[in-house]
DRENTOR-558533 format. One line per field, with one value per residue (C-alpha): residue in one letter; chain; x, y negated, z. Coordinates in nm, 2 decimals, m for minus. Layout:
DRENTOR-558533
type [a;...]
mol [A;...]
c1 [X;...]
c2 [Y;...]
c3 [Z;...]
//
This chain:
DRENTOR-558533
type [x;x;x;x;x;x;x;x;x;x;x;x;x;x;x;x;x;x;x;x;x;x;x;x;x;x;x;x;x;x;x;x;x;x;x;x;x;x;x;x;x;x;x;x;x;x;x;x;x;x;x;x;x;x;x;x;x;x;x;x;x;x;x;x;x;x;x;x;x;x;x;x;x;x;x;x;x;x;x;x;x;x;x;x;x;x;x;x;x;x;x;x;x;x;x;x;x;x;x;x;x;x;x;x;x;x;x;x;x;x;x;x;x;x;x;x;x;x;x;x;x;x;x;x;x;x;x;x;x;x;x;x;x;x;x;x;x;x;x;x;x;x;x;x;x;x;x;x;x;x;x;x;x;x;x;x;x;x;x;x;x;x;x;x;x;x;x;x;x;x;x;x;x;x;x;x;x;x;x;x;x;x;x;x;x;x;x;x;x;x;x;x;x;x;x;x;x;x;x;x;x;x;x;x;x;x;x;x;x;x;x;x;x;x;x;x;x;x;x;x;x;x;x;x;x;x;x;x;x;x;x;x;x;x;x;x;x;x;x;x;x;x;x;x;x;x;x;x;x;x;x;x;x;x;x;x;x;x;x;x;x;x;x;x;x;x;x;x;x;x;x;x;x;x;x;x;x;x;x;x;x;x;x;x;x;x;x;x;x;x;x;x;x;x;x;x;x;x;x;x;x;x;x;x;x;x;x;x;x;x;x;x;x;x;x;x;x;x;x;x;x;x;x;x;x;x;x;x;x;x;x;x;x;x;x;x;x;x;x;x;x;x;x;x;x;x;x;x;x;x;x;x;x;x;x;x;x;x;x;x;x;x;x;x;x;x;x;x;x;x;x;x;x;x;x;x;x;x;x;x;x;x;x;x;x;x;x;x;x;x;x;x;x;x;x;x;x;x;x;x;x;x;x;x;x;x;x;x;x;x;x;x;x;x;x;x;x;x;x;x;x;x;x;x;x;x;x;x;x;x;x;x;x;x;x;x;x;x;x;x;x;x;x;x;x;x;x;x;x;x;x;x;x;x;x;x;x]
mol [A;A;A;A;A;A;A;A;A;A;A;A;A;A;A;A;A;A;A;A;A;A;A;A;A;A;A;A;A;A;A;A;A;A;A;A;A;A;A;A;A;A;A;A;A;A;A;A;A;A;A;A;A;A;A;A;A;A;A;A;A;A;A;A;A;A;A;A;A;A;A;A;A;A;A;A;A;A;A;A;A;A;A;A;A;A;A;A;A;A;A;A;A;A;A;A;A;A;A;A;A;A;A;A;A;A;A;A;A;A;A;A;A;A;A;A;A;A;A;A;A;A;A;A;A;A;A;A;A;A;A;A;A;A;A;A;A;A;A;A;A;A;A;A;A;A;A;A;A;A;A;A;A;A;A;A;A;A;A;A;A;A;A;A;A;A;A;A;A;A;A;A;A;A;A;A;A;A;A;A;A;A;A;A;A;A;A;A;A;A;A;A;A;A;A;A;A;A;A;A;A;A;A;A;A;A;A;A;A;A;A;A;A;A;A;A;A;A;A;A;A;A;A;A;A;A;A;A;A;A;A;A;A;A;A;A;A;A;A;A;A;A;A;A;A;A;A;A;A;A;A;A;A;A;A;A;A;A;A;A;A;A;A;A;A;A;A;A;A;A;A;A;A;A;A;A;A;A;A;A;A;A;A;A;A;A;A;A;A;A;A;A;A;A;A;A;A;A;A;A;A;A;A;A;A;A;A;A;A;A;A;A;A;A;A;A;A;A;A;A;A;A;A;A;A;A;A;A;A;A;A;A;A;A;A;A;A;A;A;A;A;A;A;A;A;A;A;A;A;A;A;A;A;A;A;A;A;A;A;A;A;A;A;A;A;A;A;A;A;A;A;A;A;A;A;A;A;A;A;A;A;A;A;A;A;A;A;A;A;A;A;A;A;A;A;A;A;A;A;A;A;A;A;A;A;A;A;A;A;A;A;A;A;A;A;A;A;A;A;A;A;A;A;A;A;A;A;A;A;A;A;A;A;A;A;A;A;A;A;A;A;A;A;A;A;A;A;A;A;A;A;A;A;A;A;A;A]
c1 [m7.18;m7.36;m7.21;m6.86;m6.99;m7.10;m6.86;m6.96;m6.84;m6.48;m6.47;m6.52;m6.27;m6.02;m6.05;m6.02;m5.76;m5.50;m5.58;m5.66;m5.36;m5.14;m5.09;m5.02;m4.69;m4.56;m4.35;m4.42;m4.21;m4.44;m4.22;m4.55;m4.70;m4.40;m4.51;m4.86;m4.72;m4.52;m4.78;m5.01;m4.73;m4.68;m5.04;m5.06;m4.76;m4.84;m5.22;m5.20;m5.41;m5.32;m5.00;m4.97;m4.64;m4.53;m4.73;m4.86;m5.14;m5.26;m5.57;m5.59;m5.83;m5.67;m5.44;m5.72;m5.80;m5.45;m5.40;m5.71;m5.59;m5.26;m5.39;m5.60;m5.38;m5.08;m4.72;m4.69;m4.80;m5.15;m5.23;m5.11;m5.27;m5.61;m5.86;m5.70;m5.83;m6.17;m6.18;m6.13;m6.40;m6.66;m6.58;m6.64;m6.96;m7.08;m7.01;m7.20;m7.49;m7.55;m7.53;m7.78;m8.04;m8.03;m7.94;m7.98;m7.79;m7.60;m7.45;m7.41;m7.20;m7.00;m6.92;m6.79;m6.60;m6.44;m6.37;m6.18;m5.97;m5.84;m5.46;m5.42;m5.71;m5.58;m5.23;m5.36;m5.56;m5.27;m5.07;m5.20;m5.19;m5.49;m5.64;m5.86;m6.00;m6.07;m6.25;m6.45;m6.60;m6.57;m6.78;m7.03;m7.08;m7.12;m7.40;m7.61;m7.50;m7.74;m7.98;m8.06;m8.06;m8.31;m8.56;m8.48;m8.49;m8.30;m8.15;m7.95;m7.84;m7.75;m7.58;m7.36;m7.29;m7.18;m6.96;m6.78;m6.67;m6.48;m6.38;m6.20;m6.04;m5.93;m5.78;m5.84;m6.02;m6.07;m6.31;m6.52;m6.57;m6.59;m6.96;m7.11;m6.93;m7.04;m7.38;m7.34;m7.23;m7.53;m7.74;m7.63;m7.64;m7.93;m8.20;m7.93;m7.95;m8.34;m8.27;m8.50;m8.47;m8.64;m8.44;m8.43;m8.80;m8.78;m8.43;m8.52;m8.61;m8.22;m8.10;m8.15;m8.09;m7.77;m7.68;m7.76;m7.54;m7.24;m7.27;m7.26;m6.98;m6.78;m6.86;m6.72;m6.39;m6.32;m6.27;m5.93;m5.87;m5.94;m5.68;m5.45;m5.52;m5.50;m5.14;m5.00;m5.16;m5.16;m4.89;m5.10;m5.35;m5.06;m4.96;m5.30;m5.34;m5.03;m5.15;m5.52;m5.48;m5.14;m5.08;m5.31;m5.12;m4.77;m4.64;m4.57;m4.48;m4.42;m4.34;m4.19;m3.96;m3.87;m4.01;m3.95;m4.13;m4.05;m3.88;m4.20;m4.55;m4.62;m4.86;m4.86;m5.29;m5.17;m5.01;m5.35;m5.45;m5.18;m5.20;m5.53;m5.50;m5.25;m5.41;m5.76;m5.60;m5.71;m6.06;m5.93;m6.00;m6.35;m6.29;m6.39;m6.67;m6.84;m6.78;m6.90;m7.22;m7.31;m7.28;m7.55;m7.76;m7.98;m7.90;m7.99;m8.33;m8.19;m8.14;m8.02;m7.78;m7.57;m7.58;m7.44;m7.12;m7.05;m7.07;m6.82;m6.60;m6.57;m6.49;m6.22;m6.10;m6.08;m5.98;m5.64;m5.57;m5.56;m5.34;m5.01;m4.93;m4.74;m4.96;m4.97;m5.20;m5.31;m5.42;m5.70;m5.85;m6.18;m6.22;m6.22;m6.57;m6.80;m6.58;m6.66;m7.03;m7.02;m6.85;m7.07;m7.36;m7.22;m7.14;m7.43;m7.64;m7.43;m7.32;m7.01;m7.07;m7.14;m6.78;m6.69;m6.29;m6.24;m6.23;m6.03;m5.81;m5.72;m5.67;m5.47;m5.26;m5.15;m5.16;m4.85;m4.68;m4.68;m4.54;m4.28;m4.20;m4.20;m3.94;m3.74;m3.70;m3.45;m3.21;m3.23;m2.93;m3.01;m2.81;m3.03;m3.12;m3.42;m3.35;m3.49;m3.82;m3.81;m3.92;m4.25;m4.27;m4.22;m4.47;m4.75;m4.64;m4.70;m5.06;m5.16;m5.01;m5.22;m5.54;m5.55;m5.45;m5.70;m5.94;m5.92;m6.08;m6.32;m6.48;m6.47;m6.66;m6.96;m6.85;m6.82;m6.63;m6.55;m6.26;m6.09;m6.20;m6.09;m5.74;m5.66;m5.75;m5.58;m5.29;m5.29;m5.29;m4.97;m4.83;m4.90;m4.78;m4.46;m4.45;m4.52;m4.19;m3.95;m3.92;m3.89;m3.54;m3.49;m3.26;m3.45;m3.30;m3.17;m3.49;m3.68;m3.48;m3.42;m3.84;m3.97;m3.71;m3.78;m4.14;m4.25;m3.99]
c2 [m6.58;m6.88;m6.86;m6.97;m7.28;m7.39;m7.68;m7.56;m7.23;m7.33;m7.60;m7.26;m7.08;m7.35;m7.38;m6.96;m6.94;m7.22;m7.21;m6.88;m6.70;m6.95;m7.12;m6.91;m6.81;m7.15;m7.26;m7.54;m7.86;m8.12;m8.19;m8.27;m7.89;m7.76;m7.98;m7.82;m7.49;m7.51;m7.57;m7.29;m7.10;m7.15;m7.11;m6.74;m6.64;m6.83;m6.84;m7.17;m7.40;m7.72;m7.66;m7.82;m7.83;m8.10;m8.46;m8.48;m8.70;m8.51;m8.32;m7.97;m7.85;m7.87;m7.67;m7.38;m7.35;m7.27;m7.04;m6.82;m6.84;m6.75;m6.46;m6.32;m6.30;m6.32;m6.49;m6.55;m6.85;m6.71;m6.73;m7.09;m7.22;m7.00;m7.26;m7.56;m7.39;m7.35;m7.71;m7.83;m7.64;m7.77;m8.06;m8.03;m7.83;m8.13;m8.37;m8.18;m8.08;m8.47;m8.58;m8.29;m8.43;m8.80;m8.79;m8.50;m8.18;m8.41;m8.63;m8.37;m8.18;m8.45;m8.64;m8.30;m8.25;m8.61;m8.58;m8.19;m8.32;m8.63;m8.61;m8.71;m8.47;m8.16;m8.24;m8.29;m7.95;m7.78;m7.89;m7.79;m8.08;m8.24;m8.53;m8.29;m8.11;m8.49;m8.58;m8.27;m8.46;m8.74;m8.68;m8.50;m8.81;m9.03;m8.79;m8.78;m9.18;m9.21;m8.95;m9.15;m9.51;m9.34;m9.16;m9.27;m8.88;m8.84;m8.52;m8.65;m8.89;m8.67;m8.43;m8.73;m8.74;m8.40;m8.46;m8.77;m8.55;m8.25;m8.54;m8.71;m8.37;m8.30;m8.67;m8.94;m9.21;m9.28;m9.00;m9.08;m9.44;m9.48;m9.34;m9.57;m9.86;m9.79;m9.76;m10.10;m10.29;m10.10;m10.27;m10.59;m10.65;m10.41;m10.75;m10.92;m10.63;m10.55;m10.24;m10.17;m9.94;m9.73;m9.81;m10.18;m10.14;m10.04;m10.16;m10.12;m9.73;m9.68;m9.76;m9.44;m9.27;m9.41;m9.31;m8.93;m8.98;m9.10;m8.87;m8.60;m8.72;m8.75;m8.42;m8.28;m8.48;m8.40;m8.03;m8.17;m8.57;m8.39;m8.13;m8.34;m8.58;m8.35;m8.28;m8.55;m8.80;m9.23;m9.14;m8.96;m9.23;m9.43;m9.26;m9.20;m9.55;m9.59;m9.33;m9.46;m9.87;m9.95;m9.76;m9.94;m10.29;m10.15;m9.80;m9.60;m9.21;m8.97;m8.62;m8.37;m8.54;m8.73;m9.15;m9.41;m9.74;m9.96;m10.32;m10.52;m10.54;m10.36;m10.61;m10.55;m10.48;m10.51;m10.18;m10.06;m10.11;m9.94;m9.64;m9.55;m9.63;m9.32;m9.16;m9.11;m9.03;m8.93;m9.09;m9.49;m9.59;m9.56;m9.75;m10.09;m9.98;m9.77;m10.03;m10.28;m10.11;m9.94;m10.37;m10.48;m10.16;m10.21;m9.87;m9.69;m9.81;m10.01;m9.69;m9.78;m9.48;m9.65;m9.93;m9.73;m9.61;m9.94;m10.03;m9.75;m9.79;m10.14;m10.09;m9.86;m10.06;m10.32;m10.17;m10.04;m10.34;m10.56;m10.23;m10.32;m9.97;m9.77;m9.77;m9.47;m9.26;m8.96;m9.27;m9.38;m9.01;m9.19;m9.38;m9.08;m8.94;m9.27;m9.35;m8.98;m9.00;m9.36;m9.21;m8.92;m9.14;m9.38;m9.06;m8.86;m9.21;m9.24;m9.57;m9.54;m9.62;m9.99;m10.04;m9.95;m10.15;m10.12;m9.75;m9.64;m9.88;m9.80;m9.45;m9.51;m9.81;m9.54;m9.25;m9.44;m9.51;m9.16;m9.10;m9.31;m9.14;m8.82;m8.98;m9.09;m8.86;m8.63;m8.89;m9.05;m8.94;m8.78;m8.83;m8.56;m8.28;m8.41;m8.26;m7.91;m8.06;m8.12;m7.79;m7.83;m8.19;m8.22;m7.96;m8.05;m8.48;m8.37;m8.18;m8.49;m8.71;m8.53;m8.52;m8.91;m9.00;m8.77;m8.94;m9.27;m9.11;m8.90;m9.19;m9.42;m9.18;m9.04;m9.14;m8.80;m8.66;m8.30;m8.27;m8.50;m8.18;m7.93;m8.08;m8.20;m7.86;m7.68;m7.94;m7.84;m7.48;m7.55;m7.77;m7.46;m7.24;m7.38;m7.47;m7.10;m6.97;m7.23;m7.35;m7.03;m7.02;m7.38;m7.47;m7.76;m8.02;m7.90;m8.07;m7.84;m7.55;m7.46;m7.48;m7.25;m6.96;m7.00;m7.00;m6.81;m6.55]
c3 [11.14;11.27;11.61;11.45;11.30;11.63;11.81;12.13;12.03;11.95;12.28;12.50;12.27;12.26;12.67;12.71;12.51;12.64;13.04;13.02;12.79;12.70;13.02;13.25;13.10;13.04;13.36;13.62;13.54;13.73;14.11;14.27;14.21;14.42;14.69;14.70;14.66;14.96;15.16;15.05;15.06;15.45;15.50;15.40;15.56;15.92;15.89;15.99;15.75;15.88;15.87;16.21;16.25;15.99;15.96;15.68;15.49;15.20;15.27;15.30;15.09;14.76;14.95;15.09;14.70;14.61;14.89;14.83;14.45;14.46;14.75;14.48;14.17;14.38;14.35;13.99;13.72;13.72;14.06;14.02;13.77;13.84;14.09;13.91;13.54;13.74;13.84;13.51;13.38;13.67;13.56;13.21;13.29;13.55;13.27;13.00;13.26;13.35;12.98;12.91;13.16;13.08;12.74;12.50;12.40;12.13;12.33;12.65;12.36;12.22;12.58;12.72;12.39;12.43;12.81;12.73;12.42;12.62;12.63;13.01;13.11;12.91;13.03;13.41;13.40;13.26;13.60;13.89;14.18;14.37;14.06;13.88;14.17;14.31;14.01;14.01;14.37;14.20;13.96;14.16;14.37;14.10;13.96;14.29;14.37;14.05;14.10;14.41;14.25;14.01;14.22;14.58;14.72;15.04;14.93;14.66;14.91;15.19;14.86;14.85;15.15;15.18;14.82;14.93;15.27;15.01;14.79;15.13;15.21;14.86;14.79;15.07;15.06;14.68;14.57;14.90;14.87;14.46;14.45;14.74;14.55;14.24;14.40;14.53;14.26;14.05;14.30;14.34;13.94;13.87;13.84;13.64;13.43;13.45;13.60;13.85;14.16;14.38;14.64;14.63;14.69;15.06;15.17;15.56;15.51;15.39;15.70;15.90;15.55;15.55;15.95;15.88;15.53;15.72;16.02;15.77;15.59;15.91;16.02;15.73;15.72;16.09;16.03;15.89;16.11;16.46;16.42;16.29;16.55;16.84;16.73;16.62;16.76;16.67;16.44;16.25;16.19;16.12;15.83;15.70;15.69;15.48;15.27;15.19;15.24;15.22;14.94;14.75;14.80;14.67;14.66;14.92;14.83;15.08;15.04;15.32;15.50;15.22;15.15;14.95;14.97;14.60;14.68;14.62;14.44;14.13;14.00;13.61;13.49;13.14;13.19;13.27;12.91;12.75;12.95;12.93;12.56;12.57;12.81;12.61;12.28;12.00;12.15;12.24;11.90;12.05;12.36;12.26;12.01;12.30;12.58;12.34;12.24;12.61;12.68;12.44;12.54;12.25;12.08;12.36;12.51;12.80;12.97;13.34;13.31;13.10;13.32;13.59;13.38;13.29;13.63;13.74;13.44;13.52;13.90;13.84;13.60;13.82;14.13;13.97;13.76;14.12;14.32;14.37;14.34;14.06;13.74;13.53;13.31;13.56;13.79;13.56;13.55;13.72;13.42;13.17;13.28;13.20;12.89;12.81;12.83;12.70;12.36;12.34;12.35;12.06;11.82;11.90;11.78;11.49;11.61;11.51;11.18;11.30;11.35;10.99;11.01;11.40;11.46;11.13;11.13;11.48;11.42;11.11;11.33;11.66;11.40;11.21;11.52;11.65;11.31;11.35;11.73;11.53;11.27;11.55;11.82;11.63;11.59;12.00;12.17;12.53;12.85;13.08;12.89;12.73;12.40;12.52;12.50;12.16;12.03;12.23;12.18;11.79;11.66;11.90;11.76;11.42;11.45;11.68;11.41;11.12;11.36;11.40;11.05;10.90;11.16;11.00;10.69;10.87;11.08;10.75;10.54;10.79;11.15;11.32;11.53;11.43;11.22;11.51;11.78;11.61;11.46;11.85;12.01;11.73;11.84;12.18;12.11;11.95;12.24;12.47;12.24;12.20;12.61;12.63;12.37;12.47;12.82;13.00;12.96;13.01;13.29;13.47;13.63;14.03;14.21;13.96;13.99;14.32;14.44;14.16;14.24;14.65;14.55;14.29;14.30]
//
């Protein structure tokens, strides 16, 4: 049948089928998702969904979505993993809707296939915590940030608004200010650029644009601060402080009762690189050749939408190189969905084929060294119980192995993605799968332990 020829087709199958079979009997091992449960957990049993009598400065509605979750499928690994599954899938669907509108069905296709079979978005969907739910706001801010560059209607405007205030009360301060920046720095280069704007046309008529924008914004965010405020007072703002500027100077993590503040600046950018190289797989091989193309704009008509996700790739990238704060992969999630769309425009134009040495030869170069992890592993001795994981870990390294070596040949002979899609999803299948067998009876580490039997019991 025609249907199962179709790459769309086996995207939506692959998706069903892991977060919607697999997952939900493969057990929590992330820390941080114990955290969150807790706090949903004492929301439906005290009604109180501010949980008002601990300070604390992660925002509550990351927590409201669990709650209602785990209230409809009810104490088990479904009801976990349930509104997180559905936030990964808006933001897939945003993705694919915003390619479809300014692009074309090709690349709407290909850039929602890149952003779904990156390793660090798979993983972070798979564990339910607050990153994918704040790039779902994110994302929808960027998208009406742009809408409103393009065609200077208040709506989309006042839409953003209205996003950045969920995004605040799902993350902080990150998913709220990242669109108006964004927007900024698309202004301030868009002559440079010959981009023209609507908006640049009648700067003075922003102004009370900008007023009703922020008052809404507030509005939204003080369902949560006034509360908050009202019972704990300057400490409160305090901490929130901490937890939205300070943070961003060197780490600070705070959990429960519990906080540790590191011994100085992390100040290391290069690490930057390196994750998000691991972080994107089996897709950074296409990192330089899509950043490098979107840059001379010449394959794609000058377009001022590709402009824009240069502009917000290059902010974030930016922004967390310079943060003294811990580096690491789930961090860069911002980045993924303009490298996304950034990809899916270069393969849906064939462009990839420009780079005929690059993007081989950098599959075949991290396909060999994943080779030689999968050599090696066996053979490492482990001092903390690591070694469980290597039933899960081993299979799922060789199908990922296999997908990027054979992608070297692929991309060599006609420059198109699919055998990479489908040997990564069929990889993942096998992660799960594997996740799913082996680590129920796994006996995790005490911190683990102990918070999965009081919670989920």
């Amino acid at each position: 049948m025609t249907i199962f020829k179709r790459l769309d087709f086996w995207l939506g199958a692959g998706f069903i089928l892991v977060f919607g079979f697999i997952l939900p009997f493969v057990p929590i091992v992330d820390g941080d998702t114990f955290y969150y449960l807790g706090k949903a957990r004492r929301i439906l049993e005290t009604g109180d969904l501010f949980n008002s009598n601990i300070l604390t400065t992660k925002p509550v509605l990351g927590m409201w979505a669990m709650a209602l979750s785990l209230k409809i499928r009810g104490w088990n690994l479904g009801g976990v993993y349930l509104w997180h599954t559905l936030c990964g899938a808006g933001v897939v669907g945003l993705l694919y809707a915003f390619a479809k509108k300014h692009f074309d069905p090709k690349t709407a296709l290909y850039s929602a296939a890149v952003l779904l079979t990156a390793l660090m978005f798979f993983y972070q969907v798979s564990s339910p915590m607050l990153d994918i739910p704040m790039l779902f706001f994110l994302l929808l801010g960027q998208i009406l940030a742009l809408e409103y560059l393009l065609t200077d209607k208040p709506g989309y405007l006042y839409g953003l608004g209205a996003a950045a205030g969920l995004g605040f009360l799902t993350k902080g301060l990150l998913p709220a200010a990242l669109p108006f920046l964004t927007g900024g720095l698309y202004l301030l280069l868009a002559k440079w650029g010959r981009h023209n704007s609507p908006v640049l046309t009648r700067p003075a008529g922003q102004i009370p644009r900008l007023i009703l924008t922020g008052l809404l914004f507030i509005t939204i965010c003080s369902s949560w601060l006034i509360p908050q405020w009202q019972i704990h007072g300057p400490e409160f703002g305090q901490a929130l402080y901490r937890e939205n500027i300070e943070r961003f100077f060197h780490p600070i993590d705070e959990t429960g009762g519990y906080r540790e503040v590191s011994s100085g600046t992390q100040f290391d950018p290069q690490l930057n690189l390196l994750y998000l190289w691991l972080g994107f797989l089996p897709w950074s091989p296409l990192i330089i050749p899509a950043v490098h193309a979107a840059g001379k704009n010449n394959y794609f008509q000058k377009k001022p939408e590709i402009f824009f996700l240069l502009c917000w790739f290059g902010l974030v990238l930016l922004l967390t190189s310079l943060s003294g704060h811990y580096k690491g992969p789930r961090y860069l999630l911002p980045l993924f969905p303009p490298l996304s769309m950034l990809c899916g425009v270069l393969l849906a134009r064939g462009k990839a084929l420009a780079y005929p040495r690059l993007i081989p030869w950098s599959f075949r170069i991290t396909g060999l060294v994943l080779l030689f992890l999968l050599g090696a592993l066996p053979f490492i001795r482990y001092t903390h119980g690591e070694a469980v994981y290597l039933p899960v870990v081993l299979p799922f390294l060789f199908c990922f192995t296999v997908c990027l070596l054979g992608s070297c040949r692929s991309f060599r002979q006609n420059g198109r993605p699919d055998f990479t899609i489908y040997t990564v999803l069929v990889s993942y299948v096998v992660l799960f799968t594997c996740a799913a067998v082996f680590l129920p009876g796994v006996q995790f580490p005490e911190k683990y332990v102990n918070p999965q039997q009081r919670i989920l019991r």
